[in-house]
N, C-alpha and C positions, 0 to 999 in steps of 0.2 A: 504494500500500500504506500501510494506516494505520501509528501509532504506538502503541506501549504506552500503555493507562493507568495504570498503575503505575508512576512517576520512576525508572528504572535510569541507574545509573553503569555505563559498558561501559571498559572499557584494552585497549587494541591494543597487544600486545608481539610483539616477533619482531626477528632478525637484522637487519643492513644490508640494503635493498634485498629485503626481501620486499612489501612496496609497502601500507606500514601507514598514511603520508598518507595516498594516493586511496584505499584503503578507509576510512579518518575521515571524508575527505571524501565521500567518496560516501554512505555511509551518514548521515550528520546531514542532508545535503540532502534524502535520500531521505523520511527519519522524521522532518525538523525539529528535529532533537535539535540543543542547545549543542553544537560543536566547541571542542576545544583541541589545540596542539600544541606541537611543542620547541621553546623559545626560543635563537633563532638569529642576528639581526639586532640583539637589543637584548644579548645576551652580552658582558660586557665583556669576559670571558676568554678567549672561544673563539683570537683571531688571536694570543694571546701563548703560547694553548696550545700551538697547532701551530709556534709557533715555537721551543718551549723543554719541552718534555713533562714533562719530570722538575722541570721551578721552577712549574710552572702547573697540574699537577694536581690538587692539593690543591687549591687555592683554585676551580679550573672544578668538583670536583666538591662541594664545601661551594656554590659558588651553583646549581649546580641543583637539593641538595635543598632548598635552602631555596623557588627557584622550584615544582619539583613538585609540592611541601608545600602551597605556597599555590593552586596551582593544583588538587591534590585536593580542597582546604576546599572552593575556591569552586563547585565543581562539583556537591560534596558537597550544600553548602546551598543552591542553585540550586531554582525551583520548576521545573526542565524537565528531563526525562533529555538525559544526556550523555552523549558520547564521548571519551575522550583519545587522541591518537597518543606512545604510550608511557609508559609507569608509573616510580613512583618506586621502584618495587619492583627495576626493570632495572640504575638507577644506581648501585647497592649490589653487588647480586649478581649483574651481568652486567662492569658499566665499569671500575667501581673494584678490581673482581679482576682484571679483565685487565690494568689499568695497575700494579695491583702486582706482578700473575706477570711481565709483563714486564720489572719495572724502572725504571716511572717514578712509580714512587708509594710512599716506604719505607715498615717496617714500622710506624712508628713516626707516622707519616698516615695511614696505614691503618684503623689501631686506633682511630686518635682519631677519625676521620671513622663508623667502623662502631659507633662508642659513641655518637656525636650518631644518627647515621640512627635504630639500634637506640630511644633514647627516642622521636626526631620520628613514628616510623610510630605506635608504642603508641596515640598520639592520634589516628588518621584513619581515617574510614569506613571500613567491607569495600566494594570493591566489588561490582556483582551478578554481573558476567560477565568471565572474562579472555579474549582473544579473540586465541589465538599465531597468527602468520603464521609458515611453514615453510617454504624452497625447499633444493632441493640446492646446496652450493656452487658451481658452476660456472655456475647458475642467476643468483645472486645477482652473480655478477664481471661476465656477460655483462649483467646489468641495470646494477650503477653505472657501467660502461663507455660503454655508451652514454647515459648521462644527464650525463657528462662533467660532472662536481661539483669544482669545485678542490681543495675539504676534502676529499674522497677517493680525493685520486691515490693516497695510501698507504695504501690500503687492499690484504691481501693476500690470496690464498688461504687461508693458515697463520691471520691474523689472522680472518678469520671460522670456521675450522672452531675453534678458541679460544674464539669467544663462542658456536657451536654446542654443542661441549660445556660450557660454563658453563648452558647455556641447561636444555641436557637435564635437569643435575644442579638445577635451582633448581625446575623442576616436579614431579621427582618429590618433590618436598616443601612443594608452595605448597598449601596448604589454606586460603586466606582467603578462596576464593570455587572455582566451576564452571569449571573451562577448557576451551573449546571451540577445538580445532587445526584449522587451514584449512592445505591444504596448497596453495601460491599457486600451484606451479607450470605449471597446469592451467589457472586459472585470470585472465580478465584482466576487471577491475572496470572497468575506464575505456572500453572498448570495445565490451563486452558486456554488454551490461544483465541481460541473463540470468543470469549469472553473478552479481553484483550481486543476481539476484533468490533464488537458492539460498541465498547465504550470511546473508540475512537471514530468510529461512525457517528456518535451521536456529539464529540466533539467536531467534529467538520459540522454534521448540520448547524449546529448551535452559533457557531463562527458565521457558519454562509447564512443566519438569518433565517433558519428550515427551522418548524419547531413540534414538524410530528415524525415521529418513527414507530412503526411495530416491532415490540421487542416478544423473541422468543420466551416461552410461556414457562414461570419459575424465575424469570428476572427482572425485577422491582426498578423502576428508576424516575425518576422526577427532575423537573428543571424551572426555575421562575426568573424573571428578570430582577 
């Protein structure tokens, strides 16, 4: 299947473990498009995060927007369409809320942190496509269980149906581009090429402005402006 000729920037958001990698990946291999994704390895912050939540939030989350910042640009200005595995749009209105409703992030880093993000975006492309990955809770435990992730032993029930509704609430108010919802749970990109082949069908129509498809029977999908 070919590529666009027209440069699109696509961001894959969604929950813990709705499986936003292998669909980045998948699809840039697929289309040839730029991949990117969350800086993990080179994080100075991450290990002192999980050691101390409430001393290292602020600072984990001031360096990834500055990293996703940068990583939008470069995407942005790239002569090749791209993909990201997660938006800087998540860090703000998904992470940083939940770490202050929780309690590791006071009001007062909050504020300051949501005053820098609030300038840093003013400056960066729209993208062309948001592309939310969606499972049920129980979906998503039973996925990072078994991929047995150190960084997310603690992950909880409670704690993802938290970023669920954070998640709900930030859509119905994203207007900076098309969002097209895959609901994953139906669906496996890494095993079934097929499936792979639907969901990038229904990204070309979404792009070209097309906004009905029949989708074989057993896979769930939804899309709203």
């Amino acid at each position: 299947m070919s590529g666009f000729v027209t440069k699109r920037l696509l961001l894959v958001a969604g929950n813990i473990g709705t499986g936003k990698t292998s669909l980045t990946e998948r699809i840039g291999a697929r289309l040839g498009w730029r991949t990117s994704f969350e800086s993990v390895a080179d994080n100075p912050y991450l290990a002192d995060f999980y050691q101390d939540m409430r001393l290292w939030s602020f600072h984990l989350q001031v360096f990834f927007l500055g990293h996703r910042a940068e990583q939008h640009l470069a995407l942005s200005a790239g002569p090749e369409s791209a993909i990201a595995d997660r938006s800087i749009y998540e860090d703000a209105h998904i992470f940083a809320r939940a770490l202050y409703q929780l309690g590791n992030l006071s009001e007062r880093d909050y504020l300051a942190y949501r005053q820098v993000y609030d300038l840093v975006i003013k400056g960066l492309p729209k993208p062309d496509l948001l592309l939310y990955l969606s499972a049920p809770v129980p979906v998503l435990m039973k996925r990072i269980q078994s991929r047995g992730r150190s960084i997310e032993t603690g992950i909880s029930s409670d704690y993802l149906r938290l970023l669920e509704g954070f998640y709900d609430e930030w859509l119905e108010n994203f207007d900076l581009c098309p969002v097209l919802t895959i609901r994953s749970q139906d669906l496996d990109f890494v095993h079934k090429p097929q499936h792979l082949d639907i969901v990038i069908q229904r990204i070309q129509d979404r792009l070209a402005g097309r906004e009905t498809m029949v989708f074989p029977n057993g896979v769930n999908h939804g899309d709203r402006d």
